[in-house]
C-alpha positions in Angstrom: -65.6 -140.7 -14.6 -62.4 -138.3 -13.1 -60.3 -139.6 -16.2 -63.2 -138.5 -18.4 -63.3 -135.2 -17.0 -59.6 -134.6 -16.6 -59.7 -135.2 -20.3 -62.1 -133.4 -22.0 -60.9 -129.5 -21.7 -58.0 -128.1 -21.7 -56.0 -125.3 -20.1 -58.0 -122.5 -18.9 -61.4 -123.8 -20.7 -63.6 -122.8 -17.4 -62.5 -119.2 -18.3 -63.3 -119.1 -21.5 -66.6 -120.3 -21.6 -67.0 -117.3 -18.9 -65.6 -115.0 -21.0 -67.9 -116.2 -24.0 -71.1 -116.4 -22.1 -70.3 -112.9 -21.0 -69.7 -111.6 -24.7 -72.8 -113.2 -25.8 -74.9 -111.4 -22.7 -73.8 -108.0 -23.8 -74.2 -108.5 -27.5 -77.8 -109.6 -27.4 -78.8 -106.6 -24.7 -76.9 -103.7 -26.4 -76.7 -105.0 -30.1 -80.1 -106.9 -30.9 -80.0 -106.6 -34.6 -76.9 -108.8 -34.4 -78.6 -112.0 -32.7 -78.5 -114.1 -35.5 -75.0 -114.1 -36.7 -74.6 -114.3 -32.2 -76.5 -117.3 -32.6 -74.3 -118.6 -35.2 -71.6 -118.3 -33.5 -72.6 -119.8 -30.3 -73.9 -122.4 -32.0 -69.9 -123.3 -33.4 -69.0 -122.6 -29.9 -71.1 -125.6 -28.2 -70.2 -127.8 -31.4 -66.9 -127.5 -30.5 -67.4 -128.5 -26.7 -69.6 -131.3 -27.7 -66.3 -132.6 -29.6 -64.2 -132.2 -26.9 -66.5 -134.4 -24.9 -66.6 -136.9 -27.7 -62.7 -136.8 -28.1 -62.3 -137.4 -24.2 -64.8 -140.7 -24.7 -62.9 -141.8 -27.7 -59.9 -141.6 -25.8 -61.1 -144.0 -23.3 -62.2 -146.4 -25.3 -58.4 -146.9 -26.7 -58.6 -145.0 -29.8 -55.8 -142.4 -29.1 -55.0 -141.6 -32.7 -58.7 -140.1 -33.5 -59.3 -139.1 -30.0 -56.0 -136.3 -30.8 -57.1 -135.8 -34.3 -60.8 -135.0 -33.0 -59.7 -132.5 -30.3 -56.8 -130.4 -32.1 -59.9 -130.3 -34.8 -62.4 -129.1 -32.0 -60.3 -126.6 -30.6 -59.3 -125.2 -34.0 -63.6 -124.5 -34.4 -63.7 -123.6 -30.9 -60.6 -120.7 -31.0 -63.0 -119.9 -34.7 -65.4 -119.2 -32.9 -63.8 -117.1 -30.2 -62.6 -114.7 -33.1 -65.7 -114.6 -34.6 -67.3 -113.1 -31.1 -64.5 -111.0 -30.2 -64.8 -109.4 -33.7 -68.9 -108.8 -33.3 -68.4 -107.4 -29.7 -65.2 -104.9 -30.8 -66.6 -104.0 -34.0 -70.6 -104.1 -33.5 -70.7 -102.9 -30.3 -67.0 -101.0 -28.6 -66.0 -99.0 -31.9 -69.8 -97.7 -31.8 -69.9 -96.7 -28.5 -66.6 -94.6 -29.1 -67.9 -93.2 -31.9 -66.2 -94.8 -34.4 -68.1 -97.2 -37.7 -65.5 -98.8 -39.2 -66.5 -100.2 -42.8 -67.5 -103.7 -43.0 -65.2 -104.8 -44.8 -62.1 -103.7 -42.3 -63.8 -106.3 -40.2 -64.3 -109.0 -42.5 -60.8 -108.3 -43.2 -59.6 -108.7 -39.4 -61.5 -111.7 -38.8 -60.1 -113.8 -41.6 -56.7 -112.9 -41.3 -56.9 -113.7 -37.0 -58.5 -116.7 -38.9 -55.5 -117.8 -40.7 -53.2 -116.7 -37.9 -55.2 -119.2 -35.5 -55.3 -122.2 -38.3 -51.5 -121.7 -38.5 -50.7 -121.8 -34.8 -52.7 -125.1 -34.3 -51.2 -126.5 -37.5 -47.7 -126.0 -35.3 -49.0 -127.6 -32.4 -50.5 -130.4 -33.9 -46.6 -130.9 -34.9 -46.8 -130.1 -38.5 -43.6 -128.1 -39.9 -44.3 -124.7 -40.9 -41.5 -124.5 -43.0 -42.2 -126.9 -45.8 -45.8 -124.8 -46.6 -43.6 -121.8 -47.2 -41.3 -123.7 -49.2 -44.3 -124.7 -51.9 -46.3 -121.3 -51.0 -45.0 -119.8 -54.3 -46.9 -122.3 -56.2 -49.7 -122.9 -54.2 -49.8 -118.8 -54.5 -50.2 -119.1 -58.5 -52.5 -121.6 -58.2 -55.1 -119.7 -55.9 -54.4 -116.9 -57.8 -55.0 -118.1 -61.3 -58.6 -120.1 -60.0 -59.8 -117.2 -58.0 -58.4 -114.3 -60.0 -62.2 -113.0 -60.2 -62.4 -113.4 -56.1 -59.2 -111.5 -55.2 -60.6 -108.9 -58.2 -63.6 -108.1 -56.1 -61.8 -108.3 -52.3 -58.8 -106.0 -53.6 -61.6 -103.5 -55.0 -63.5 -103.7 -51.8 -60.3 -102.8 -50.7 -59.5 -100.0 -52.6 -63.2 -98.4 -52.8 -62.7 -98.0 -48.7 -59.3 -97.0 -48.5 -60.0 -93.9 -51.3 -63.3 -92.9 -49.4 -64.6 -93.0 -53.3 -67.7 -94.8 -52.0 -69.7 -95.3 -48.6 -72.2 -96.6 -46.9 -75.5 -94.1 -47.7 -74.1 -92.6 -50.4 -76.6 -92.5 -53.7 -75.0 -94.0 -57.1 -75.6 -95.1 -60.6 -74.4 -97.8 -61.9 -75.9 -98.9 -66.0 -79.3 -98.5 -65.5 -79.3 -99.3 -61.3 -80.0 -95.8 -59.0 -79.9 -96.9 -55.6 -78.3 -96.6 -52.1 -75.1 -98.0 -50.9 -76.2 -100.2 -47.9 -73.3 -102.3 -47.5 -69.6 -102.9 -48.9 -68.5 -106.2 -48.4 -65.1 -107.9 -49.3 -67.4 -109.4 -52.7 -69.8 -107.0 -53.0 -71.4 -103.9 -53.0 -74.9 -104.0 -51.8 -77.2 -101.5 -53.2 -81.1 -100.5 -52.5 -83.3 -99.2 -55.2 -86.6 -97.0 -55.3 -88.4 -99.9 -56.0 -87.6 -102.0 -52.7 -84.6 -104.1 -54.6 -81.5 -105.1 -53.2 -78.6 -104.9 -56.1 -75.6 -106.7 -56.1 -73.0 -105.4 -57.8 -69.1 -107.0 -57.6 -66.4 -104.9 -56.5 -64.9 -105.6 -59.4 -67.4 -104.0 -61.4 -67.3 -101.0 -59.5 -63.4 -100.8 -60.1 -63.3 -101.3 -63.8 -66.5 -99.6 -64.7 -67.5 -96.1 -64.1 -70.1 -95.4 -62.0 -71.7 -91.6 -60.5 -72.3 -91.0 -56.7 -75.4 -88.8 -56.7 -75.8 -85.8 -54.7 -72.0 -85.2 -53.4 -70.3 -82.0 -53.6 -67.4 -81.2 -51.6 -68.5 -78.8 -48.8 -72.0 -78.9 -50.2 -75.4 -80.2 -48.5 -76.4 -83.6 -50.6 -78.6 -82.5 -52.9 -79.3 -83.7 -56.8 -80.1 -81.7 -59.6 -83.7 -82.8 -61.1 -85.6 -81.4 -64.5 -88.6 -80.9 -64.9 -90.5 -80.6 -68.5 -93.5 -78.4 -70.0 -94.7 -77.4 -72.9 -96.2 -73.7 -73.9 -97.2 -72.1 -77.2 -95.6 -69.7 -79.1 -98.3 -67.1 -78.8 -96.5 -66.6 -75.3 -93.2 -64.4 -74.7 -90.7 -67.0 -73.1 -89.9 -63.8 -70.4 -93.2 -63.5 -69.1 -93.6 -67.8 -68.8 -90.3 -68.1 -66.8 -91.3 -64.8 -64.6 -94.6 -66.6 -63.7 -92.9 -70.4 -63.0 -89.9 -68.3 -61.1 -92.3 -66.4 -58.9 -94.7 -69.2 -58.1 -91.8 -71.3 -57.0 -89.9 -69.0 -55.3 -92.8 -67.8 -52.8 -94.2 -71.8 -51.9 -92.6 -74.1 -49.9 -92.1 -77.9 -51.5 -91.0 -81.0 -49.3 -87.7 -81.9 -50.8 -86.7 -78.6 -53.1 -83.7 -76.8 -51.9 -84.2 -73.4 -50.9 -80.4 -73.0 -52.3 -79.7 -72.9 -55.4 -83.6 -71.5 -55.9 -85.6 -73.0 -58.6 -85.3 -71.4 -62.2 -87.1 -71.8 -65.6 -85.4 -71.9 -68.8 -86.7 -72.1 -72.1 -85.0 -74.8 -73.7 -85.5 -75.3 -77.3 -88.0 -74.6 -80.2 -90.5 -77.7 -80.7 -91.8 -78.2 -83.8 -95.4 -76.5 -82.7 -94.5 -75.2 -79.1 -91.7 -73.8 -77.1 -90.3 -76.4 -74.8 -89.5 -75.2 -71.1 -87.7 -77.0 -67.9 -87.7 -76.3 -64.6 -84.7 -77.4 -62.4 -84.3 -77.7 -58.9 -82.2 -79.2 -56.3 -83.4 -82.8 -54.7 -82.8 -82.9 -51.2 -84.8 -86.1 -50.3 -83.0 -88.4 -52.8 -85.3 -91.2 -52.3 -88.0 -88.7 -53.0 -87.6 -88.3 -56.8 -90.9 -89.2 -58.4 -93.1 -87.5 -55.4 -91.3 -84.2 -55.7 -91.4 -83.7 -59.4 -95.0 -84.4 -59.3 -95.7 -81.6 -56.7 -93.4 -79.1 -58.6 -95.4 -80.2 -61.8 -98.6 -79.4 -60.0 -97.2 -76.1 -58.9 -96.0 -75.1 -62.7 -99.3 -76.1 -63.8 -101.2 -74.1 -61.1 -99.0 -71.3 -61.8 -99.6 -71.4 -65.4 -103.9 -71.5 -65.2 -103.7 -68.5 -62.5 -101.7 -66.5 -65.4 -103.9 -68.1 -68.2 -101.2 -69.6 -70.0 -102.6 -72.9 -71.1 -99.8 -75.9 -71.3 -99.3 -76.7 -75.0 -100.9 -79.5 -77.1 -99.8 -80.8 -80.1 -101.7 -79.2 -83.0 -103.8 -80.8 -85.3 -106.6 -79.6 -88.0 -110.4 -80.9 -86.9 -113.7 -80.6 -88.4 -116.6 -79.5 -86.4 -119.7 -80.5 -87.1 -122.9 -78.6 -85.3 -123.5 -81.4 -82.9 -119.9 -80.1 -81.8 -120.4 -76.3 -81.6 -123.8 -77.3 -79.8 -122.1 -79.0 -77.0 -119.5 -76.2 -76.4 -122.6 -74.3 -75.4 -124.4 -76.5 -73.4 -121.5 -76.7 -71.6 -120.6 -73.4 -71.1 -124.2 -73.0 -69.7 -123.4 -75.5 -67.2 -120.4 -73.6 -66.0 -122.5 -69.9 -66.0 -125.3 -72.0 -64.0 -122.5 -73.4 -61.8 -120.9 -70.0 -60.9 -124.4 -68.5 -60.5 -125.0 -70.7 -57.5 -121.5 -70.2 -56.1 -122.3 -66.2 -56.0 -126.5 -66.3 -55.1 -124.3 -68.0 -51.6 -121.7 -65.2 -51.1 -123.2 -62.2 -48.9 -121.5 -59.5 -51.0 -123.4 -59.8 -53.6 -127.3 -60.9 -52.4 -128.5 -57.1 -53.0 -127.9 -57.5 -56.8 -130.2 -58.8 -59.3 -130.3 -62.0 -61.3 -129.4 -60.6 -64.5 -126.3 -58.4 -62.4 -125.4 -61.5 -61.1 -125.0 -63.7 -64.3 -123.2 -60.7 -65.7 -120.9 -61.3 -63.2 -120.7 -64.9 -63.5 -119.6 -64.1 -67.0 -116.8 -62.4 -66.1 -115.5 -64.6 -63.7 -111.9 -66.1 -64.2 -111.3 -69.3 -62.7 -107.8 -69.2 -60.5 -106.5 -72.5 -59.2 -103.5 -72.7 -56.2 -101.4 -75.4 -55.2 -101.0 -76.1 -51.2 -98.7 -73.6 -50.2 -99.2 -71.0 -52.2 -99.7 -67.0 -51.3 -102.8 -66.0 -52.7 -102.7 -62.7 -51.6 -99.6 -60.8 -49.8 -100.1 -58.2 -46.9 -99.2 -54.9 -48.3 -100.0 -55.8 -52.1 -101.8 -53.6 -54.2 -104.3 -55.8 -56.7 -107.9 -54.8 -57.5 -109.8 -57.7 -57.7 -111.1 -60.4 -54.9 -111.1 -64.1 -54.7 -114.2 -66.7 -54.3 -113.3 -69.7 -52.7 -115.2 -73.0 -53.9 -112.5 -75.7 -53.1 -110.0 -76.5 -50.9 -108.7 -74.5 -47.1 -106.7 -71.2 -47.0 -105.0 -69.4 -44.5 -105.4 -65.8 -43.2 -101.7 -64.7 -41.8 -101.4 -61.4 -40.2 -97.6 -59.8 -40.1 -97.0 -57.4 -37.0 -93.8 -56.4 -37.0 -92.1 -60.0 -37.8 -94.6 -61.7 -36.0 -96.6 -64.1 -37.7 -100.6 -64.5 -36.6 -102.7 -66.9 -38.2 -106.6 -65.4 -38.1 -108.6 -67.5 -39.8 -109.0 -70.6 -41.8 -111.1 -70.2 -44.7 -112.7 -73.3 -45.7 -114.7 -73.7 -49.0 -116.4 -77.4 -47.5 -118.9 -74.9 -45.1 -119.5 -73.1 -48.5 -118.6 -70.9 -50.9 -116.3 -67.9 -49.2 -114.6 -64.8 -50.8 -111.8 -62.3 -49.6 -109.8 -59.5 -51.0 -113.0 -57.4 -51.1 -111.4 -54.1 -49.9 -108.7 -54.1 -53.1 -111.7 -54.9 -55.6 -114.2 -52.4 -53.5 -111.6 -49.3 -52.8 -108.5 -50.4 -53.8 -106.9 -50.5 -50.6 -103.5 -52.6 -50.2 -104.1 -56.2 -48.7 -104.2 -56.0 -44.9 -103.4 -59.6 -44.6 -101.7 -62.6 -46.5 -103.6 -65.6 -47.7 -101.8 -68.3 -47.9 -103.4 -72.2 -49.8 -103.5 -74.6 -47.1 -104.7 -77.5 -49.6 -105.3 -77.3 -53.3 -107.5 -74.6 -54.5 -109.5 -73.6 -56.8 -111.3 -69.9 -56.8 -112.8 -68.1 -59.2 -110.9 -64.3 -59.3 -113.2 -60.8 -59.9 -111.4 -57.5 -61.4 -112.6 -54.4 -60.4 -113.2 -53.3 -64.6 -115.5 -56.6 -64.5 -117.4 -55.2 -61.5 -117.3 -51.8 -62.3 -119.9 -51.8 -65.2 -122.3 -52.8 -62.7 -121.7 -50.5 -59.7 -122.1 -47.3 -62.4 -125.3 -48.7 -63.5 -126.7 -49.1 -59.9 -124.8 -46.7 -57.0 -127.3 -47.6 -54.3 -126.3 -50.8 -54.3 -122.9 -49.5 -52.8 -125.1 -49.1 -49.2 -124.9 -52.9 -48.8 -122.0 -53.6 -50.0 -120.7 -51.1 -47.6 -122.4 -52.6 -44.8 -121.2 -56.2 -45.4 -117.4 -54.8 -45.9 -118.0 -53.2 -42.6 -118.5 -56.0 -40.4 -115.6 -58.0 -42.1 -113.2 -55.5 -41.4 -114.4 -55.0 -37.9 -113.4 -58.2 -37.1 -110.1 -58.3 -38.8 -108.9 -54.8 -36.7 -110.2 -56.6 -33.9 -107.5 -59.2 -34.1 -104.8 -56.7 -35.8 -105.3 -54.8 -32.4 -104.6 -57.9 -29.8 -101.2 -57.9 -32.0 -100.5 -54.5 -32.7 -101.8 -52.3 -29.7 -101.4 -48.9 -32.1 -104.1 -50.0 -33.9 -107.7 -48.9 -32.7 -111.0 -49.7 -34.3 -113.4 -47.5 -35.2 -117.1 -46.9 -34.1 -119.1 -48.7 -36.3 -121.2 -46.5 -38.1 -118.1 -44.6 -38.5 -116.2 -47.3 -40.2 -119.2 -47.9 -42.7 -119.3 -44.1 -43.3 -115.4 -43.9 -44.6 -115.9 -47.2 -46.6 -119.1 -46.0 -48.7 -116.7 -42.6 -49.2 -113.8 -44.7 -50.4 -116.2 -46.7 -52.8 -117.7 -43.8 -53.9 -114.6 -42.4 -55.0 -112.3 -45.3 -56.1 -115.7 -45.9 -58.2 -116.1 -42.0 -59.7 -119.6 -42.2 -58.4 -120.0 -39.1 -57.5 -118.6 -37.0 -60.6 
């Protein structure tokens, strides 16, 4: 039993597997995501113990010859295996810590040649001259060369792509028809991860001959890619007044993964055969986010487009009507009056007028969609006209000196609600920004739709007064906890100067 002790390790063994067990603790507490390749490697490890044991057994039984051939060939796996962890634990875990990430391939690199190194150290101790392989290494050079000419190809671009810095880990490329991100560069391969959850594998090789484009890069710029976005208008429309609207809308929303820098512009683009075709480009800042983003700056465009009543474009073709046709347009379009007829007999500002005065108003209505994120009204704007809510949440932002106070939340799902009633009832500027908190759709009243009416009945302007009244109340209320120079008047004050300032903005009283 001593003999078969004394001869199954070797110099300094006890040590090493110390050492080992002590690389393999820190790995799998600081470095978890590499257990498996750990494993691997541990698992090499114990093979090559378990063929030192078998060596030192052979040995006994008289078989000298394989015993030695069996343990130079267990300590070759065994010093393998020591590489392999001393290259996890310097490159996985100790350049990390020091805030260094070497590329992959450097250490695939490292290992292999410590690899050959090792294999030619126990070739000399197993008594075989060095000498003679270097005398034939020219040809057995040409001969690995000429059977793995595509191999060396892809390890000499791997190479080559990390030594240039041309391409690295999280960069964005396109390669043919692949768009993905660079996950990994291996001594083969180039690992890349697509939209769609697939994992290309494209040869270095490739990469080297080929061309390929890394997306978003710009030297001393954010990462950011250039996106387009297309819509069609009709020529009815000047091509100034469709990019001021776009321009505008754009500029004053925010949109999860549009840069702020270059800002958004609208171009008209070229003459279609029965419209004028537009783009909008922007800057992608969430590159994995191309679809989602162009869909939300589509929704803005079109938003943008139905507020200004510019309709998108439709190819034009010649149709008859019959009556049936003409018939339904109407029935529909008595649906819709009926429809905004119920929206206003549930807003307060107008229960004083009469049915008829109400379905003229209905009449004049203009429907006004917003996408989320979009000012509705700005503090200090000048517009004559007020805004029903029937879908969707807004926001009521008061500005006090550069401080931002959110009021209110108006919310269409507890009913119909309406604002902007002092520019449409006296033409005062907006005393506080709207902003869309969610889609939103509205339906928009100018003050020459409303004035008609107000003319033919001035006593209604008592109510309307009244109802103005209390709203306003309530917003000085919370402009004074920002602003302490404001003050509110008296109530019956207050109503007094609004019926004035309707009276006049009206001409009811010449």
């Amino acid at each position: 039993m001593l003999e078969l002790v004394a001869n199954i390790g070797h110099q300094g063994i006890g040590y090493l597997v110390l050492v080992v067990i002590v690389m393999a603790l820190v790995l799998l507490r600081s470095v978890p995501a590499q257990r498996q390749p750990l494993l691997n490697t541990l698992v090499l490890f114990a093979a090559s113990l378990a063929g030192l044991f078998v060596s030192a057994l052979i040995e006994l039984s008289g078989y000298s010859a394989a015993a030695k051939s069996l343990r130079q060939l267990s300590i070759l796996v065994e010093g393998m295996a020591v590489i392999r962890l001393w290259g996890l634990v310097l490159f996985r875990w100790l350049l990390p810590r020091l805030g260094l990430t070497p590329p992959r391939i450097l250490e695939d690199m490292a290992v292999i040649g410590a690899y050959i190194a090792w294999g030619l150290m126990s070739l000399h101790y197993a008594g075989l001259d060095l000498s003679s392989i270097v005398a034939t290494s020219a040809v057995i050079t040409a001969v690995i060369a000429f059977s793995m000419q595509d191999t060396l190809g892809n390890i000499l671009g791997g190479i080559a792509l990390q030594l240039d810095d041309s391409l690295k880990v999280g960069d964005w490329i396109k390669v043919d028809d692949v768009i993905g991100r660079v996950v990994d560069i291996r001594w083969r391969s180039t690992s890349v991860e697509t939209r769609n959850w697939e994992t290309a594998i494209i040869p270095n090789s490739q990469l080297m001959k080929g061309k390929f484009l890394v997306l978003g890069r710009r030297n001393d710029q954010p990462e950011q890619w250039r996106r387009w976005v297309w819509f069609s208008v009709s020529y009815g429309v000047m091509p100034a007044r469709v990019i001021n609207v776009v321009e505008r809308a754009l500029a004053m929303c925010n949109i999860a993964g549009v840069a702020k820098t270059p800002a958004p512009n609208c171009m008209m683009m070229e003459f279609g055969e029965s419209t004028a075709r537009y783009a909008v480009r922007y800057w992608l800042t969430d590159l994995a986010c191309d679809d989602p983003t162009d869909s939300a700056v589509r929704v803005h465009v079109f938003s943008a487009l139905q507020r200004a009543g510019i309709a998108p474009a439709i190819p034009e073709r010649y149709l008859h009507l019959e009556k049936e046709g003409t018939k339904h347009l109407r029935m529909r379009h008595s649906r819709e009056i009926e429809q905004r007829l119920e929206v206003l007999r549930s807003v307060e500002l107008f229960r004083s007028l009469t049915e008829e005065e109400l379905r003229l108003v209905a009449e004049r209505l203009k429907y006004t969609p917003f996408a989320a994120g979009d000012v509705m009204t700005q503090q200090g704007a000048v517009a004559h006209w007020l805004y029903i809510l029937t879908e969707g949440q807004a926001e009521v932002v008061l500005d006090v000196d550069g401080r931002h106070k959110t009021l209110n939340i108006i919310d269409a799902d507890a009913g119909p609600s309406f604002f902007g009633e002092m520019g449409l009832m006296t033409g005062d500027a907006r005393a506080a920004t709207v902003v869309a908190r969610t889609g939103v759709e509205c339906y928009r009243l100018d003050k020459s739709s409303f004035e008609s009416i107000v003319q033919s009945r001035p006593a209604m302007v008592e109510e309307i007064s009244r109802v103005i009244a209390v709203r306003r109340a309530a917003l000085d209320s919370a402009r004074a906890v920002l602003d302490a120079r404001v003050h509110s008047a008296p109530a019956a004050q207050r109503e007094s100067e609004l019926l004035r300032k309707i009276r006049d903005f009206f001409r009811l009283d010449e």
